[in-house]
C-alpha atoms as an extended CHARMM CRD file, in Angstrom:
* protein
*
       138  EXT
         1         1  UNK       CA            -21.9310000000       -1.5450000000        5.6450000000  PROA      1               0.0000000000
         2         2  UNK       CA            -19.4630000000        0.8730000000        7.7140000000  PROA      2               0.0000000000
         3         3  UNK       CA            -19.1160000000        0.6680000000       11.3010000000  PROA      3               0.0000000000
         4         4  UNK       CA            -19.5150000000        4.1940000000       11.5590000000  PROA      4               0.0000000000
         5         5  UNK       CA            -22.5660000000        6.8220000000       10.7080000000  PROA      5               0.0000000000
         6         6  UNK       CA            -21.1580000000        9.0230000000        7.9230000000  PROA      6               0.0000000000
         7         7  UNK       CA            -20.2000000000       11.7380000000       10.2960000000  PROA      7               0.0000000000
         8         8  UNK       CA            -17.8910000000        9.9950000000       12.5900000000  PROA      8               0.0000000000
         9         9  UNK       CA            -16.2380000000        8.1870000000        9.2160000000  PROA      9               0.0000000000
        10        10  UNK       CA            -15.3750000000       11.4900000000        7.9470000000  PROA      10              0.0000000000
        11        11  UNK       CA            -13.6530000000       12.5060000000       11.6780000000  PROA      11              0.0000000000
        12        12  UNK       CA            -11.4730000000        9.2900000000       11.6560000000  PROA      12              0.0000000000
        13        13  UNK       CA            -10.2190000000        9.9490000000        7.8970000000  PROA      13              0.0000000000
        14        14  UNK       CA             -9.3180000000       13.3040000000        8.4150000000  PROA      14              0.0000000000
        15        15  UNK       CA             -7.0860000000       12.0680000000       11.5920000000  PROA      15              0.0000000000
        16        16  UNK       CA             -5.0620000000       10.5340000000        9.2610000000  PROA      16              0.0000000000
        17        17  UNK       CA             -2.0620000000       12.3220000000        8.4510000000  PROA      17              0.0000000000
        18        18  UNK       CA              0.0220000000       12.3330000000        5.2700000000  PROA      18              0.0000000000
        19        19  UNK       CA              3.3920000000       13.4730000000        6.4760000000  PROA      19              0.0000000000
        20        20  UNK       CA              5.2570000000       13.4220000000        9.5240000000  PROA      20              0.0000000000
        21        21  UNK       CA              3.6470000000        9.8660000000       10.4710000000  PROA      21              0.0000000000
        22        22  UNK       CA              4.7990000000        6.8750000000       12.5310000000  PROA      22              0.0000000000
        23        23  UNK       CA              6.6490000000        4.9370000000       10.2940000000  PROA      23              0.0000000000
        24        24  UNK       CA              8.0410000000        7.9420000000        8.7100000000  PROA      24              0.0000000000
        25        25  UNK       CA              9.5690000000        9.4760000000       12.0580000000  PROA      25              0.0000000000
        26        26  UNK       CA             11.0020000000        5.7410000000       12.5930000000  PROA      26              0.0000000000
        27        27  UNK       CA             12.4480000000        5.2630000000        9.5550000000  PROA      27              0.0000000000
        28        28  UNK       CA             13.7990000000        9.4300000000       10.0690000000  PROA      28              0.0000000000
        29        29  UNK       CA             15.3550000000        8.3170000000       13.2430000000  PROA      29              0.0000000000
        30        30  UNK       CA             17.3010000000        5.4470000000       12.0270000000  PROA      30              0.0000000000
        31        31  UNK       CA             18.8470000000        7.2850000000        9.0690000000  PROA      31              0.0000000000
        32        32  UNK       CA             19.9150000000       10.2160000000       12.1380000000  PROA      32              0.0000000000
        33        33  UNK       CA             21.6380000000        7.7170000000       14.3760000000  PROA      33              0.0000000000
        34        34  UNK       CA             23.0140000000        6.1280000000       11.4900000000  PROA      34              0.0000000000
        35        35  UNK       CA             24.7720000000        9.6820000000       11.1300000000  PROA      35              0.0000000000
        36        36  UNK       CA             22.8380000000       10.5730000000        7.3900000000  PROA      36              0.0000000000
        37        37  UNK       CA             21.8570000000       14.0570000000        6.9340000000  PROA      37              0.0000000000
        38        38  UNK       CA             18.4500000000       14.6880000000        4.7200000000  PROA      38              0.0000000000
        39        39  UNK       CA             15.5600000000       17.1700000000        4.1440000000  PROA      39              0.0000000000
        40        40  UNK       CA             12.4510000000       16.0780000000        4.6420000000  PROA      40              0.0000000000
        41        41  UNK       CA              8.8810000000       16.6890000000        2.2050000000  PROA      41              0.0000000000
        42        42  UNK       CA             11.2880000000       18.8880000000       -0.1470000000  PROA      42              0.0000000000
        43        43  UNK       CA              8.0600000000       20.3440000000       -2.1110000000  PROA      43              0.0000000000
        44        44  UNK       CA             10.4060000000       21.2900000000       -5.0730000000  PROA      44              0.0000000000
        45        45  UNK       CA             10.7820000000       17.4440000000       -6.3860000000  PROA      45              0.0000000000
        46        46  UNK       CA              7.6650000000       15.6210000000       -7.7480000000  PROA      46              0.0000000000
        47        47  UNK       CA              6.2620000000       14.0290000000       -5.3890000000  PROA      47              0.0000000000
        48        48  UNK       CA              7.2540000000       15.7020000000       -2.5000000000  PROA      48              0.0000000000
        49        49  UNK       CA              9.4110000000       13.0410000000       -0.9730000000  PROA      49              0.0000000000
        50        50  UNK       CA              9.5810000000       11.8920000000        2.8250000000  PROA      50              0.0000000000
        51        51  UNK       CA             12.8710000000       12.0960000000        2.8850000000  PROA      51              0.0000000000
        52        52  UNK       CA             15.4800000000       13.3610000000        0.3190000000  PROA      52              0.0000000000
        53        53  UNK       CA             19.3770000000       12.3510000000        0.9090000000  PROA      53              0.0000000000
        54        54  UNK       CA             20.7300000000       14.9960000000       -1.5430000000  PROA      54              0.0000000000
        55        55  UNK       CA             24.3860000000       14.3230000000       -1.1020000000  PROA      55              0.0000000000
        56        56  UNK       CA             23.5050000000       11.3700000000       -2.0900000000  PROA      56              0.0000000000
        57        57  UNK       CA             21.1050000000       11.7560000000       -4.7510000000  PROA      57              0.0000000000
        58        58  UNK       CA             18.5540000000        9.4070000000       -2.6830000000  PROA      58              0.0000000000
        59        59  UNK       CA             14.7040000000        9.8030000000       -2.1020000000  PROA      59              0.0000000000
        60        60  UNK       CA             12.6920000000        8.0270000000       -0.1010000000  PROA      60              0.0000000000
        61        61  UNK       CA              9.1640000000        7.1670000000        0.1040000000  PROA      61              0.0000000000
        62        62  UNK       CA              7.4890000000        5.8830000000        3.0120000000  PROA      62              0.0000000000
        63        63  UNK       CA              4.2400000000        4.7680000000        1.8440000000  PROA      63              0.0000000000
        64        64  UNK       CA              1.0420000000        3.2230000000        3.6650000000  PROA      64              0.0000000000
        65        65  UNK       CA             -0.0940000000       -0.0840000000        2.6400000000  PROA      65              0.0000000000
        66        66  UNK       CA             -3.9890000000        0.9660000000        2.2550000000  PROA      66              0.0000000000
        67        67  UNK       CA             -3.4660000000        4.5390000000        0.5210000000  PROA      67              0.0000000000
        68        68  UNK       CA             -0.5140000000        2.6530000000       -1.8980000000  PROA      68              0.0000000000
        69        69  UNK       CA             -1.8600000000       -0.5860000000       -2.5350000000  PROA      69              0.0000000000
        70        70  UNK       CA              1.0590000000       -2.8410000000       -1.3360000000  PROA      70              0.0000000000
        71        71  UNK       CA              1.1830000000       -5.9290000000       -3.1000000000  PROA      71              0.0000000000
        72        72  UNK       CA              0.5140000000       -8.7530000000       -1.1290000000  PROA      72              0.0000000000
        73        73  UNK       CA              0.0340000000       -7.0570000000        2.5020000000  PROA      73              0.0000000000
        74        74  UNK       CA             -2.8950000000       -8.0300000000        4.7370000000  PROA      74              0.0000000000
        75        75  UNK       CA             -3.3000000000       -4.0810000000        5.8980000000  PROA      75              0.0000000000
        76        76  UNK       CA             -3.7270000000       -3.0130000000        1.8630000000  PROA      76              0.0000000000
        77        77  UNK       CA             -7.0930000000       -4.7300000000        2.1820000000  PROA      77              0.0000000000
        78        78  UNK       CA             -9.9060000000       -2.5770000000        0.0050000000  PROA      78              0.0000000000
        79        79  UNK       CA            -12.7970000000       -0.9730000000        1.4630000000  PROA      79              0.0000000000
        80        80  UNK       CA            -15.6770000000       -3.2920000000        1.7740000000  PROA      80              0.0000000000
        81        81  UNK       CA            -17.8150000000        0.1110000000        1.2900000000  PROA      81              0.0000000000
        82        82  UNK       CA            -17.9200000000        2.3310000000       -1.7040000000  PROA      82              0.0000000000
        83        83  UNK       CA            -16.0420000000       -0.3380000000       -3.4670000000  PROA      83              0.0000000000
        84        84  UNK       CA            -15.8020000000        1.7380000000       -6.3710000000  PROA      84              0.0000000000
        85        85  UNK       CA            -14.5690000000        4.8130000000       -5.4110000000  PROA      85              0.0000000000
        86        86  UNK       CA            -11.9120000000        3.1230000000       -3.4640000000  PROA      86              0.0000000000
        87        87  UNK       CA            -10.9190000000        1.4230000000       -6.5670000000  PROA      87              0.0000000000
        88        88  UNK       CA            -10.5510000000        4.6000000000       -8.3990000000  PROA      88              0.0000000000
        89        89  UNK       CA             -8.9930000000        6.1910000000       -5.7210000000  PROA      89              0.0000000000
        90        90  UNK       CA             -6.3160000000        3.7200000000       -5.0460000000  PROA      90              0.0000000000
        91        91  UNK       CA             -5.2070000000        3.5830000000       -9.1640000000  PROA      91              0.0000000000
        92        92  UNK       CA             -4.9530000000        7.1260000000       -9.0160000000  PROA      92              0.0000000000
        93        93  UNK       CA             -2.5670000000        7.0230000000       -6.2390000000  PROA      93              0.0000000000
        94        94  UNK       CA             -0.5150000000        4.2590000000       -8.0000000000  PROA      94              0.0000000000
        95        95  UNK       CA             -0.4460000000        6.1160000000      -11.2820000000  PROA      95              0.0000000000
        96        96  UNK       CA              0.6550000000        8.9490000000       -9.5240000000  PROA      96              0.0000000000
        97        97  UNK       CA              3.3540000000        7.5400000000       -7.9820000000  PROA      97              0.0000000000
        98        98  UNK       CA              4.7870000000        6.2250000000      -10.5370000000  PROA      98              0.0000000000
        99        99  UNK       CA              4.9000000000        9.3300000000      -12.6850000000  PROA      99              0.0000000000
       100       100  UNK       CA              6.3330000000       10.6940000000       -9.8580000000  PROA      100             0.0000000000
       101       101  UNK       CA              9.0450000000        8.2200000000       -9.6240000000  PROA      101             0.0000000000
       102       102  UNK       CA              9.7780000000        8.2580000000      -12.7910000000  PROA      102             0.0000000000
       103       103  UNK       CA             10.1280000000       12.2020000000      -13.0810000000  PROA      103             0.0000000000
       104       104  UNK       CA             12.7220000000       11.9790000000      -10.0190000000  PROA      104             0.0000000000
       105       105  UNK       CA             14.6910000000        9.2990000000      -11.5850000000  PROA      105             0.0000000000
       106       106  UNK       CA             14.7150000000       11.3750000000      -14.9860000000  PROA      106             0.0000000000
       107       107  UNK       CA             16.4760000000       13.8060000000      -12.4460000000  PROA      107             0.0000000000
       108       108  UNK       CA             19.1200000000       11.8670000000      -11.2740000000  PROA      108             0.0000000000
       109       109  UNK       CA             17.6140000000       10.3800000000       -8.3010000000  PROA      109             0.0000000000
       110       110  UNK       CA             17.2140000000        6.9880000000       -7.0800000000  PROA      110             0.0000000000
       111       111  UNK       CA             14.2810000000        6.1500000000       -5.5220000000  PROA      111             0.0000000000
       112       112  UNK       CA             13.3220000000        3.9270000000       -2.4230000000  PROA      112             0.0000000000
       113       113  UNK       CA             10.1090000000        2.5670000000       -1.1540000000  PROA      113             0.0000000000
       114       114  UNK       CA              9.7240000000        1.5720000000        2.2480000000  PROA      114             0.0000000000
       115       115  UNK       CA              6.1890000000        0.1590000000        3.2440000000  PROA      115             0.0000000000
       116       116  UNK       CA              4.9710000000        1.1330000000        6.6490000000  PROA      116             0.0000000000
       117       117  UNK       CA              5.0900000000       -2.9330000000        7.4560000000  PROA      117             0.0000000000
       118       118  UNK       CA              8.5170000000       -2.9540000000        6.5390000000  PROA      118             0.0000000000
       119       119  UNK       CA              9.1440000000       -0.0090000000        9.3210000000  PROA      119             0.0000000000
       120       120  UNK       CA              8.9450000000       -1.9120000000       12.2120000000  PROA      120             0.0000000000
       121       121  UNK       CA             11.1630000000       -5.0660000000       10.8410000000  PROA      121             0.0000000000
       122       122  UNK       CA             13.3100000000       -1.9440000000        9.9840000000  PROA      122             0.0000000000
       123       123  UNK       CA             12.9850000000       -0.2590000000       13.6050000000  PROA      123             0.0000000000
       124       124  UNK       CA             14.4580000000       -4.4550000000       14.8420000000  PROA      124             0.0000000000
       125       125  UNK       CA             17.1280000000       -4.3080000000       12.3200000000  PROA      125             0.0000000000
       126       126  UNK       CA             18.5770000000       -0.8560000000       11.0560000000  PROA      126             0.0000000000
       127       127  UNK       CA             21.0380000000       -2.9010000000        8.9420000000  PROA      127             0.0000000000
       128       128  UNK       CA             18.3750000000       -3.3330000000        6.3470000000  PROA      128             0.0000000000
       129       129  UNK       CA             17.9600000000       -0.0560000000        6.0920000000  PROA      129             0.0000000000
       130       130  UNK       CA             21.5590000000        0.3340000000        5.0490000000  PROA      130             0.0000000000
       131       131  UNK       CA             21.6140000000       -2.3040000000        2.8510000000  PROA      131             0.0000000000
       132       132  UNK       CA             18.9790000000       -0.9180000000        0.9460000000  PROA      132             0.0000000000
       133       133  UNK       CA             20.7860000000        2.9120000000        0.7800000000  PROA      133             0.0000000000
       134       134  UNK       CA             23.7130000000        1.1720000000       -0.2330000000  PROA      134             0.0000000000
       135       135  UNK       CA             26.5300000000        3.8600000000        0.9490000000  PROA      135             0.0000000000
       136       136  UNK       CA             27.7910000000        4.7580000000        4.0330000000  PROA      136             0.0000000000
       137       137  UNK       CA             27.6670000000        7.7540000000        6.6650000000  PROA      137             0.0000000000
       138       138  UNK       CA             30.5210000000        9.6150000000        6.9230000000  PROA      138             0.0000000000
């Protein structure tokens, strides 16, 4: 049973925004003061990627644990509710993504995931961000 009357449900979910969120603004700022250069949400690669390093040939994807289904991480928990839709919904995503990823690597990119849990760890430590780009700013 949801907390919420059907209503107020539908007023939190459509707070929720799919670009320009938290994690992805921290993850933005890092790569700045790092001195990297990028385009963000470039609507002309599948996908639209978060962030897109094109000197580089780098995308990124900052993805939320719920809407992505990360593996193993206590905020991807499912929807006690409308268990099925939610299922559906979530495989969808997945499948998505990974055509996605697979289109952009077809193109000569190389593609990085960062999981809005890992944001924070990467907020305390902007060296693992730069081990995971794996070149340096010039």
């Amino acid at each position: 049973m949801d907390v919420f009357s059907p209503e107020k449900r539908s007023q939190v979910m459509s707070r929720i925004r799919s670009k320009d969120t938290k994690p992805e603004k921290i993850i933005r700022s890092i790569l700045h003061k790092l001195g990297f250069r990028f385009r963000i949400n470039r609507k002309d690669l599948p996908g639209k990627p978060d962030i897109v390093l094109p000197k580089y040939r780098k995308v990124i994807f900052v993805q939320g644990c719920l809407w992505h289904q990360h593996e193993g991480c206590k905020i991807a928990s499912k929807p006690k509710s409308n268990s099925e839709y939610w299922k559906v919904k979530f495989t969808k995503n997945i499948e998505r993504d990974k055509k996605n990823q697979e289109k952009l690597k077809l193109m000569g990119y190389r593609v990085i995931i960062i999981w809005e849990c890992e944001a924070k760890v990467i907020q305390k430590s902007p060296e693992i961000l730069k081990s995971m780009l794996l070149i340096k700013p010039e």
